[in-house]
C-alpha positions as CSV (number, residue, x, y, z in Angstrom):
1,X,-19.5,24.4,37.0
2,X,-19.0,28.2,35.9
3,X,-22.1,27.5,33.0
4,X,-24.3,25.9,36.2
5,X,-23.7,29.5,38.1
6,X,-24.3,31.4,34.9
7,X,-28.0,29.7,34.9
8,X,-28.7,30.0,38.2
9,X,-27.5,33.1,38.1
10,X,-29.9,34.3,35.1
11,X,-32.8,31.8,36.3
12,X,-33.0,33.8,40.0
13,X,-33.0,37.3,37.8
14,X,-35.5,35.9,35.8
15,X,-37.7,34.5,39.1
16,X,-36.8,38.1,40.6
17,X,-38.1,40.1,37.9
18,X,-40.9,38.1,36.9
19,X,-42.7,37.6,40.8
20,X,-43.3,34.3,42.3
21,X,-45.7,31.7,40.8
22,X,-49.3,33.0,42.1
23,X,-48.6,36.4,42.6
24,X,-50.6,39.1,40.7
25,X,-48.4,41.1,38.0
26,X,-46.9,45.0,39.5
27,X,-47.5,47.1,37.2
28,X,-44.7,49.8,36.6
29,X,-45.7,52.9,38.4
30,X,-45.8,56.0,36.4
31,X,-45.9,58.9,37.9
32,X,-47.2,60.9,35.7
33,X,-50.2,58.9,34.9
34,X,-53.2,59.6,36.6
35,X,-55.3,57.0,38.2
36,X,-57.6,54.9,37.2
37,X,-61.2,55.5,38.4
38,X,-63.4,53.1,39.0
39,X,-67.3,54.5,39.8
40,X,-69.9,52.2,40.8
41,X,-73.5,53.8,41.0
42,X,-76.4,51.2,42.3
43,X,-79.7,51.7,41.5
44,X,-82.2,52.4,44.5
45,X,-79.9,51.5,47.2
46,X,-81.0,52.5,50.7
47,X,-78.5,53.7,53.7
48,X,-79.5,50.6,55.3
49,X,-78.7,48.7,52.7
50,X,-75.0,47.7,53.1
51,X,-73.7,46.0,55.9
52,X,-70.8,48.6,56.6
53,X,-74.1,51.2,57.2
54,X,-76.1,49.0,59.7
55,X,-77.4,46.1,57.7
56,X,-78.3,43.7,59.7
57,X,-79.8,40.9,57.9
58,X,-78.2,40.7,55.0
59,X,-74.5,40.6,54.0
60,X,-72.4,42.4,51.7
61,X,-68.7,41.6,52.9
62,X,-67.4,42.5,49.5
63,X,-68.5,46.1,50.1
64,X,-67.7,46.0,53.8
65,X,-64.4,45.2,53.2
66,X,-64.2,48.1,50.3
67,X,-64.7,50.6,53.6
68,X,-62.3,48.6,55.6
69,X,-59.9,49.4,53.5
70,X,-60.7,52.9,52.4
71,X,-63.3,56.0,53.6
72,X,-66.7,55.5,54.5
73,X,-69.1,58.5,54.3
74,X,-72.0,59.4,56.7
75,X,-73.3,62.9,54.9
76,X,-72.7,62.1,50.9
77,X,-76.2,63.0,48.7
78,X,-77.3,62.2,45.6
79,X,-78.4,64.6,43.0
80,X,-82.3,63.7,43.0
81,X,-84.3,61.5,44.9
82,X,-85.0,60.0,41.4
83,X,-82.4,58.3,38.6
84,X,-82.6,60.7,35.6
85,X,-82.2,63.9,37.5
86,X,-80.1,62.4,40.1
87,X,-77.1,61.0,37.3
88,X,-77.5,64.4,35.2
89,X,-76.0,66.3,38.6
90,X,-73.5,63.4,38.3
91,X,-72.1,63.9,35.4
92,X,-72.4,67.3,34.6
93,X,-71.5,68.4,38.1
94,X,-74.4,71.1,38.4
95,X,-76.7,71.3,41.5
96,X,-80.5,70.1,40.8
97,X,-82.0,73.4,40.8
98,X,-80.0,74.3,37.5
99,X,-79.7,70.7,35.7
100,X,-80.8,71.0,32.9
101,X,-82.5,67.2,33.3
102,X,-84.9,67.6,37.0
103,X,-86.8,64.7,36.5
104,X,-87.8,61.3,34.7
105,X,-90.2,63.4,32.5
106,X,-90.7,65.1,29.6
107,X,-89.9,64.0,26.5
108,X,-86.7,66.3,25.6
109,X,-85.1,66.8,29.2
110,X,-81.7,65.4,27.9
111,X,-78.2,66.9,28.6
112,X,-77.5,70.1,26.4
113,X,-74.3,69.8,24.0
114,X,-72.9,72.9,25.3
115,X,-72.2,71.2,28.8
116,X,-69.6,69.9,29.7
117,X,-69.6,66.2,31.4
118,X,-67.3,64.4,33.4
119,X,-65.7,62.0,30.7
120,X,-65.4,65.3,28.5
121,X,-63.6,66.8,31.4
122,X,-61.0,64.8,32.0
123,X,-60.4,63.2,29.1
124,X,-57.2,66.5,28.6
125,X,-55.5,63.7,31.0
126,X,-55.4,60.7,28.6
127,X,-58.6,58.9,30.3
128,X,-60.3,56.2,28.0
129,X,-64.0,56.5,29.5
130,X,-66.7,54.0,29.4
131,X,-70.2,53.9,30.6
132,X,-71.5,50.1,31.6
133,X,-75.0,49.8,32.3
134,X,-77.9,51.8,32.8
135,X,-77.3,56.1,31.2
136,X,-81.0,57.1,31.7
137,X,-80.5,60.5,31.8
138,X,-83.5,62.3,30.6
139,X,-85.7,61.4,28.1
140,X,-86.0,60.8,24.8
141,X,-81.8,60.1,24.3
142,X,-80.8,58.9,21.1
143,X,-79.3,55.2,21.1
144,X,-75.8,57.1,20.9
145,X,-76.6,59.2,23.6
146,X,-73.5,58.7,25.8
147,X,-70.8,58.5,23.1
148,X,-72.7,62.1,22.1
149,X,-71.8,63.2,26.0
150,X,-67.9,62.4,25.8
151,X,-67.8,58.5,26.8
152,X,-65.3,56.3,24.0
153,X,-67.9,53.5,25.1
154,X,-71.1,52.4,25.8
155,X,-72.8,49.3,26.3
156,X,-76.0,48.7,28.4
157,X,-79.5,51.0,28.6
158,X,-80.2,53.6,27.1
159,X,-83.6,54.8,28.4
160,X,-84.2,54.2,32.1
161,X,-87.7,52.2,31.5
162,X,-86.1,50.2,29.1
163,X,-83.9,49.3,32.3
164,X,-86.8,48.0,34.0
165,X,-86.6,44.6,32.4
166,X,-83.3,42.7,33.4
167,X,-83.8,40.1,30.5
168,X,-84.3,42.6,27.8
169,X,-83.9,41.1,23.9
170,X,-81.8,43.9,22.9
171,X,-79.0,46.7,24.9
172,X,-77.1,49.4,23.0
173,X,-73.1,48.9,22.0
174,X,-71.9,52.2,20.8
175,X,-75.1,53.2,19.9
176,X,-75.9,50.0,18.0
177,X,-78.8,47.5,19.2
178,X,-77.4,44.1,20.2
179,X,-79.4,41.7,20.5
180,X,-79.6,39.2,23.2
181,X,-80.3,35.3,22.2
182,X,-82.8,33.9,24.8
183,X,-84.7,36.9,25.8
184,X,-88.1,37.5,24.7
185,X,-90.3,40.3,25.7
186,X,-94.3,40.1,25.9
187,X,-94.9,44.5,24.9
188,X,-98.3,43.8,25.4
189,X,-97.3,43.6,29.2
190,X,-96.1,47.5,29.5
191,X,-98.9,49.5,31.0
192,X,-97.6,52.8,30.2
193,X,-99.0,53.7,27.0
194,X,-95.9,54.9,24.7
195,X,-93.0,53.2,27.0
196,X,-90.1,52.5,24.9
197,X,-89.6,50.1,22.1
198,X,-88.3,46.6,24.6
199,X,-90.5,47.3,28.1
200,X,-92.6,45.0,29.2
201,X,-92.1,41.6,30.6
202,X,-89.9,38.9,29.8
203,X,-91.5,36.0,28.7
204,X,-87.8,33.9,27.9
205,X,-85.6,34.3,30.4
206,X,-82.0,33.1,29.6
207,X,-79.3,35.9,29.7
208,X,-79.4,38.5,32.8
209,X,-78.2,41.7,32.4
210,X,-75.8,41.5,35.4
211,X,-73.7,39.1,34.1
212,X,-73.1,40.7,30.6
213,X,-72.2,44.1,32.2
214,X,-69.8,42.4,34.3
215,X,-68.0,40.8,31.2
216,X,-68.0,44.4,29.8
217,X,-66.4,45.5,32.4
218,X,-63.9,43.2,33.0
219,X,-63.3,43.1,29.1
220,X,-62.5,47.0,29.4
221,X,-60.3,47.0,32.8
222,X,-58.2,44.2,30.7
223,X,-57.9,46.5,27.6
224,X,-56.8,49.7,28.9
225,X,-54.9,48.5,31.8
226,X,-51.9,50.6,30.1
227,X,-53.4,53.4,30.3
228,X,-55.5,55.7,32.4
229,X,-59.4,54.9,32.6
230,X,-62.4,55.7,33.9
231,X,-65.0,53.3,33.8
232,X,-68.7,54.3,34.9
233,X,-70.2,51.0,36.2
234,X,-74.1,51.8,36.5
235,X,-76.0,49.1,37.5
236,X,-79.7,48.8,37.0
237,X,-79.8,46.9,40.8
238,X,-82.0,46.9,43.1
239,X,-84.3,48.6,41.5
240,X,-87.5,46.7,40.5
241,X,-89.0,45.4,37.1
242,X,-92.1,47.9,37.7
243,X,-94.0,46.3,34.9
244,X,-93.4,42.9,36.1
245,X,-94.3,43.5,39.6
246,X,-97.8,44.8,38.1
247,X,-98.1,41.4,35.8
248,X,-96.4,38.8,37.4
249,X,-96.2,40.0,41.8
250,X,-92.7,40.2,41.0
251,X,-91.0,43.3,40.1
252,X,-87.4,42.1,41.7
253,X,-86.1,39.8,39.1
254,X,-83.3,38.0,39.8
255,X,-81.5,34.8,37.5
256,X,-83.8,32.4,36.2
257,X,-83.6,28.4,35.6
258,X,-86.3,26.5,33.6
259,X,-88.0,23.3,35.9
260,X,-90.6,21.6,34.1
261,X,-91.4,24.3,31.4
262,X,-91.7,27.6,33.8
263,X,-88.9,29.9,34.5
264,X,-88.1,29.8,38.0
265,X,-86.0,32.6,40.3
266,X,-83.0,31.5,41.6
267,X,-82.8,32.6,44.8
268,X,-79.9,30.9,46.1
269,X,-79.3,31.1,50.1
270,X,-82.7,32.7,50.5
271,X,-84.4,30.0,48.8
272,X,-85.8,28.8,51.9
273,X,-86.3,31.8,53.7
274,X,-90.0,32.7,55.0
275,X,-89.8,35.5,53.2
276,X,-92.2,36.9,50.4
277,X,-91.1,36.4,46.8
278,X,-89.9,39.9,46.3
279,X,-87.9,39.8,49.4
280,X,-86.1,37.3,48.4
281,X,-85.3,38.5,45.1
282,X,-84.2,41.8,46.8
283,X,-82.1,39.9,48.9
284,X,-80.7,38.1,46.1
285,X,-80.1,41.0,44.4
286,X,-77.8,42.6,46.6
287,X,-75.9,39.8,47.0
288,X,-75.2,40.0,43.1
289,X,-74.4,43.4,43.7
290,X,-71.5,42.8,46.5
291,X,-70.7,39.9,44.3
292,X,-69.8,42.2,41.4
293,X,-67.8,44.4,43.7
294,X,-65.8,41.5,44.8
295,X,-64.9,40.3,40.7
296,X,-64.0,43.9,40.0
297,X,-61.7,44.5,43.2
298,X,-60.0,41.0,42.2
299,X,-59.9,41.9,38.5
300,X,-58.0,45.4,39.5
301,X,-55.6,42.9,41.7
302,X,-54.7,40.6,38.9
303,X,-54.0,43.4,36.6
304,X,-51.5,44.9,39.2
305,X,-53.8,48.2,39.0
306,X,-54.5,48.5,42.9
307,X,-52.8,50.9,44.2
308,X,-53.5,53.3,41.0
309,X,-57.3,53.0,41.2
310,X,-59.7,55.1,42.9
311,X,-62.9,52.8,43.4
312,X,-65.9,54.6,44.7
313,X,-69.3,52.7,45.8
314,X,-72.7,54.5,46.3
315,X,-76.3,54.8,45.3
316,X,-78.6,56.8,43.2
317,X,-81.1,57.6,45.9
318,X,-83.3,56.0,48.5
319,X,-84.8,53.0,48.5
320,X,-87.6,51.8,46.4
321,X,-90.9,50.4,47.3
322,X,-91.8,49.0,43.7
323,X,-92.2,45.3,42.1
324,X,-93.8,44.4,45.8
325,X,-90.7,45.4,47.9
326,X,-91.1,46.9,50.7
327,X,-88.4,49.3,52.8
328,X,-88.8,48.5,56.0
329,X,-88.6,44.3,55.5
330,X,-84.5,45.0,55.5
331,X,-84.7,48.3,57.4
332,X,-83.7,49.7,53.9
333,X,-83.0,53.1,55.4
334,X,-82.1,53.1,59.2
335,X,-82.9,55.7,60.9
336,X,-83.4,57.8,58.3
337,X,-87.0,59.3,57.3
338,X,-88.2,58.3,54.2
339,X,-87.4,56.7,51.0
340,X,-87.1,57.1,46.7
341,X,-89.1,60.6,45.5
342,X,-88.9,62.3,49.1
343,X,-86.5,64.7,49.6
344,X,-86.3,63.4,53.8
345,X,-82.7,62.1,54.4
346,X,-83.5,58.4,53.4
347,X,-85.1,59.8,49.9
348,X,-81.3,61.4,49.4
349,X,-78.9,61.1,51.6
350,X,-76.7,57.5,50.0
351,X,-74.0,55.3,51.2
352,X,-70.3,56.6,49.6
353,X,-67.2,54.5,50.0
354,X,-64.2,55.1,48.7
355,X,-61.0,53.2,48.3
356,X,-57.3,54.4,47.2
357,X,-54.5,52.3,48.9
358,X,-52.2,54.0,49.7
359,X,-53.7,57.6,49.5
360,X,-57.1,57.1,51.6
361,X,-56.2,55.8,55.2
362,X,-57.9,52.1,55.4
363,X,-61.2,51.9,58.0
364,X,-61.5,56.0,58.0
365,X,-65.0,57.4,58.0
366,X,-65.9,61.3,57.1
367,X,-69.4,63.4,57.9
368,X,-68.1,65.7,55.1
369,X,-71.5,66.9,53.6
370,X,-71.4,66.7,49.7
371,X,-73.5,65.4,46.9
372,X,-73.3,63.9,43.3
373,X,-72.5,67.4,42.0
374,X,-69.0,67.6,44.0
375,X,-68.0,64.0,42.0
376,X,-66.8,65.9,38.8
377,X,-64.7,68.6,40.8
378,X,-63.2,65.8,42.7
379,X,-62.2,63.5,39.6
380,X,-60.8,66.2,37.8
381,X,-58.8,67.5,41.1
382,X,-57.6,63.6,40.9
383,X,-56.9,63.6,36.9
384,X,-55.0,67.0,37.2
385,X,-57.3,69.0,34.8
386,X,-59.3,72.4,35.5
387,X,-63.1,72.4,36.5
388,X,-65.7,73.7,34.0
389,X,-66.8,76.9,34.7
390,X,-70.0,76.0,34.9
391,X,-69.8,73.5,37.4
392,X,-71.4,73.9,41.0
393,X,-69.5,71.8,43.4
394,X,-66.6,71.2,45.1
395,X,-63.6,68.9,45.1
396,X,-64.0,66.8,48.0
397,X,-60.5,65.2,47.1
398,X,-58.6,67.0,50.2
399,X,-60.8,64.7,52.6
400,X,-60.4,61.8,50.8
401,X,-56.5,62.2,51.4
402,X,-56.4,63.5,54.7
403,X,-54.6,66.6,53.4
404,X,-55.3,70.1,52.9
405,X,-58.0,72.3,54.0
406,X,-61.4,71.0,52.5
407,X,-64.2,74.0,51.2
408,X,-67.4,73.2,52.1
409,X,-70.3,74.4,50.2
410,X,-72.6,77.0,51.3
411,X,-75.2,74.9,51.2
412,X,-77.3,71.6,49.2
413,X,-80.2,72.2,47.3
414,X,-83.1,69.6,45.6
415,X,-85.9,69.8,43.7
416,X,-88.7,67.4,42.6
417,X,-91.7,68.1,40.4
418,X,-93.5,64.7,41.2
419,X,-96.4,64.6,43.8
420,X,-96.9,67.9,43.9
421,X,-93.3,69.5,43.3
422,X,-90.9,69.5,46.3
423,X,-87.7,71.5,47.3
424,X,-85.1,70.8,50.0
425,X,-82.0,72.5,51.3
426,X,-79.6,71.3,53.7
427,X,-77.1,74.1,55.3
428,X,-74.8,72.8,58.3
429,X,-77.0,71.2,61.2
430,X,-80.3,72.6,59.6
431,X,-82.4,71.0,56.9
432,X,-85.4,72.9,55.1
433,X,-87.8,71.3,53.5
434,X,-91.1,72.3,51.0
435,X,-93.7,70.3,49.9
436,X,-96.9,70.8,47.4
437,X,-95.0,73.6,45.5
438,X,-96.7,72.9,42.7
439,X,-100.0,71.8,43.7
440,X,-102.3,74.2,43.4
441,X,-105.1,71.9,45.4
442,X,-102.9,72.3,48.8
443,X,-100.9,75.1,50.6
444,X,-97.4,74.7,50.8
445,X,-96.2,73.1,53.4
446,X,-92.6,74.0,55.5
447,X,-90.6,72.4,57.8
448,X,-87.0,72.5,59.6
449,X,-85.4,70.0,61.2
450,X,-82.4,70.0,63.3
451,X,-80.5,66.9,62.5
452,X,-78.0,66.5,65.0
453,X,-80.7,66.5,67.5
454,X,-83.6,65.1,65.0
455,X,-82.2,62.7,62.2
456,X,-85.2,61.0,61.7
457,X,-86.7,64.5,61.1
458,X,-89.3,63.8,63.3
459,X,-89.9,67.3,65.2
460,X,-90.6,69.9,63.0
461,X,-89.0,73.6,64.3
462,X,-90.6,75.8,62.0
463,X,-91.9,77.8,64.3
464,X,-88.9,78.8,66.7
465,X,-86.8,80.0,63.8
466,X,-88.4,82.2,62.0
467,X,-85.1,84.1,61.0
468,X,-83.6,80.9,59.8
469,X,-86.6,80.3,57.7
470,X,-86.4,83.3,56.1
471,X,-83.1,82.9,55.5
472,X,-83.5,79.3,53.7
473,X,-86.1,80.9,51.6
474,X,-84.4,82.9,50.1
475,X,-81.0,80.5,49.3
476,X,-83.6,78.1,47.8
477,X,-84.7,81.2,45.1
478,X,-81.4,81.7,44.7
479,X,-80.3,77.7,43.8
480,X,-83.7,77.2,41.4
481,X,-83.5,78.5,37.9
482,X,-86.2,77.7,35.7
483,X,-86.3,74.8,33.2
484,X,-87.7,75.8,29.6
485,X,-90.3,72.4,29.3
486,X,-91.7,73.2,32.8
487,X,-91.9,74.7,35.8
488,X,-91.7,74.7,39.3
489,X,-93.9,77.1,40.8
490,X,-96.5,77.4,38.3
491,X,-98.2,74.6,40.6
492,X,-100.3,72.3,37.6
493,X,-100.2,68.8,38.7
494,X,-97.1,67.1,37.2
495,X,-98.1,65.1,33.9
């Protein structure tokens, strides 16, 4: 009888310490570990986009539920209205106007070695970085690029055109081409003349790119879930397959299946739909996306890592109209005027959600106004290390918690040397905007919009505030320092 008390005794410590059967392992909090950061940045992902933001006909309850349980914000701004320019504010945490990447072009805009980027930052704290997916910032990066730029891994794109193409034959490991059985690429397809080695158009269609980041990703969460991490998730979604849209009508590629010799889209639920083909692919797309959200969110669970991981959701910039998609079919940005290369709201103003259990009350929302270039002072607020000196923004961590007295910036400044070169800045209620900068065929043009009163920047006030005007002016001479390939005002046509 005593040795049947002895086991049960040992066999209900056992059950105690162990956790019932089905229950995900708890990890031992350490309090002097930092969290683990999880940043997921979507590619050409409109305001409208998600259901949590006004969606309406599609659904992303994955994401949803990411801002029911954490912060959703209604004033967060990418770096750029485009990718290359828009991720170098991300990770060196340096406003547009001094970056030294501003757009998608020339060859040789690539981050400096001298700066200072947001793995190298906080990497004092222990973090093992990786980035997953698509780097494309600047051009003309080595194959090592990231691993140059302080990330311990990298697997995915390298070049954003080479993005373009979600069955690719080849993405980088490390800096090391591995090659992807199943995909072949017609070159013959890419219209630009000298786009990268692997643009084009996919001709065999068997391994999408979505599906190998995800195993990455998962693959990295498993192996460094005893110790802190920060894992860079960029996916190369929704944007389009430009070169395929000119080829094919098609540009929004989405998982194939082979019926009767020809590769056919798999568009799942929207297979039906009365929808255009590239609508349904869009559709399908951001579906994949939420779906990705939901595997990483369980993933974290599993793993025990919850309530030590800082998971943030948002978008590169506005929504595109590329590969035959169209940005009003989904209402792609509400209310908001504009889209991808304006520098109107929906060009850069992105969804941001942000979940921390336990930290960041569940279902809260913020109209905190910061950008891409407050993300590094944040993370390294939440990884206990000092900002670069060079750095331009600030932590937003204090709203995020509810706690302390948040700084807000004195104001937000873009640039964009496409279609004529464009400048914006946003200061409290008022938003200033430039166009034809560079364009020596047309006089510049200026408006100010009031958007409280005017979101859909509709009614242009340029001519009541003269004072204000002036004012804004003169901040945007002050933000914009010139880049050493080109420049802003000297107004040639952008090649």
């Amino acid at each position: 009888m005593k040795l049947f008390l002895s086991y049960l005794i040992v066999s209900l410590f056992l059950l105690m310490a162990c956790g019932s059967p089905g229950t995900a392992p708890q990890q031992e909090k350490d309090s002097s570990r930092p969290p683990n950061i999880i940043y997921i940045l979507v590619d050409d992902l409109g305001y409208g986009d998600v259901g949590c933001y006004g969606q309406q006909t599609l659904s992303t309850p994955h994401i949803d539920q990411l801002a029911t349980d954490g912060m959703r914000f209604t004033q967060h701004y990418a770096g750029a209205t485009v990718c290359a320019p828009s991720r170098a504010s991300l990770i060196t945490g340096k406003q547009p106007g001094r970056s030294s990447v501003r757009g998608n072009g020339p060859v040789g805009q690539i981050l400096q070695k001298e700066e200072i980027t947001l793995p190298e930052a906080i990497k004092p704290a222990g973090y093992r970085s990786a980035i997953i997916g698509k780097w494309g910032i600047g051009n003309g990066m080595k194959p090592d690029d990231p691993l140059q730029n302080g990330f311990d891994e990298a697997y995915g794109y390298i070049n954003m055109w080479h993005a373009h193409n979600f069955f690719p034959e080849f993405l980088y490991k490390n800096g090391e081409k591995v090659m992807l059985e199943g995909n072949v690429v017609d070159s013959s397809y890419a219209y630009w003349k000298g786009m990268p080695e692997g643009t084009g158009v996919a001709k065999e269609k068997q391994r999408y790119t979505l599906f190998e980041f995800e195993r990455e990703a998962m693959d990295f969460i498993e192996r460094n879930k005893g110790s802190s991490f920060f894992l860079y998730l960029a996916l190369n979604m929704p944007h389009a397959n430009n070169e395929a849209g000119r080829f094919t009508g098609d540009g929004m590629e989405v998982p194939m299946r082979q019926e009767d010799g020809q590769w056919v889209a798999e568009y799942g639920q929207f297979e039906d739909k009365d929808w255009p083909g590239p609508e349904k692919g869009f559709a399908r797309m951001m579906e994949l996306i939420d779906n990705t959200v939901g595997k990483l969110e369980r993933k974290v669970a599993e793993l025990g890592l919850t309530e030590n991981t800082l998971i943030i959701f948002t978008s590169d910039n506005g929504p595109h109209e590329e590969g035959k998609h169209r940005v009003d079919f989904f209402d792609s940005n509400g209310r908001l005027r504009g889209k991808k290369r304006d520098l109107y709201e929906g060009g850069i103003r992105v969804p941001m959600i942000a979940k921390w259990p336990g930290k960041i009350e569940a279902g809260s929302e913020s109209d905190h106004l910061c950008a891409f270039w407050d993300v590094m002072p944040t993370f390294c607020e939440v990884a206990g290390v000092a900002v670069p000196q060079d750095a331009d923004g600030m932590s937003f961590l204090p709203t995020l918690l509810g706690k302390g007295e948040q700084e807000q910036a004195p104001y937000l400044y873009w640039e964009f040397y496409e279609q004529g070169g464009k400048q914006a800045i946003r200061q409290g209620e008022w938003k200033f905007v430039k166009l034809h900068v560079r364009d020596e065929r047309k006089d510049v043009v200026r408006e100010l919009y009031h958007l409280p009163t005017d979101l859909s920047e509709e009614v242009n006030l340029i001519e009541q505030h003269p004072d204000l005007v002036e004012k804004l002016d003169k901040l945007m001479e002050e933000a914009h320092q010139e880049h050493e390939l080109f420049s802003l005002f000297s107004r040639p046509e952008s090649p």
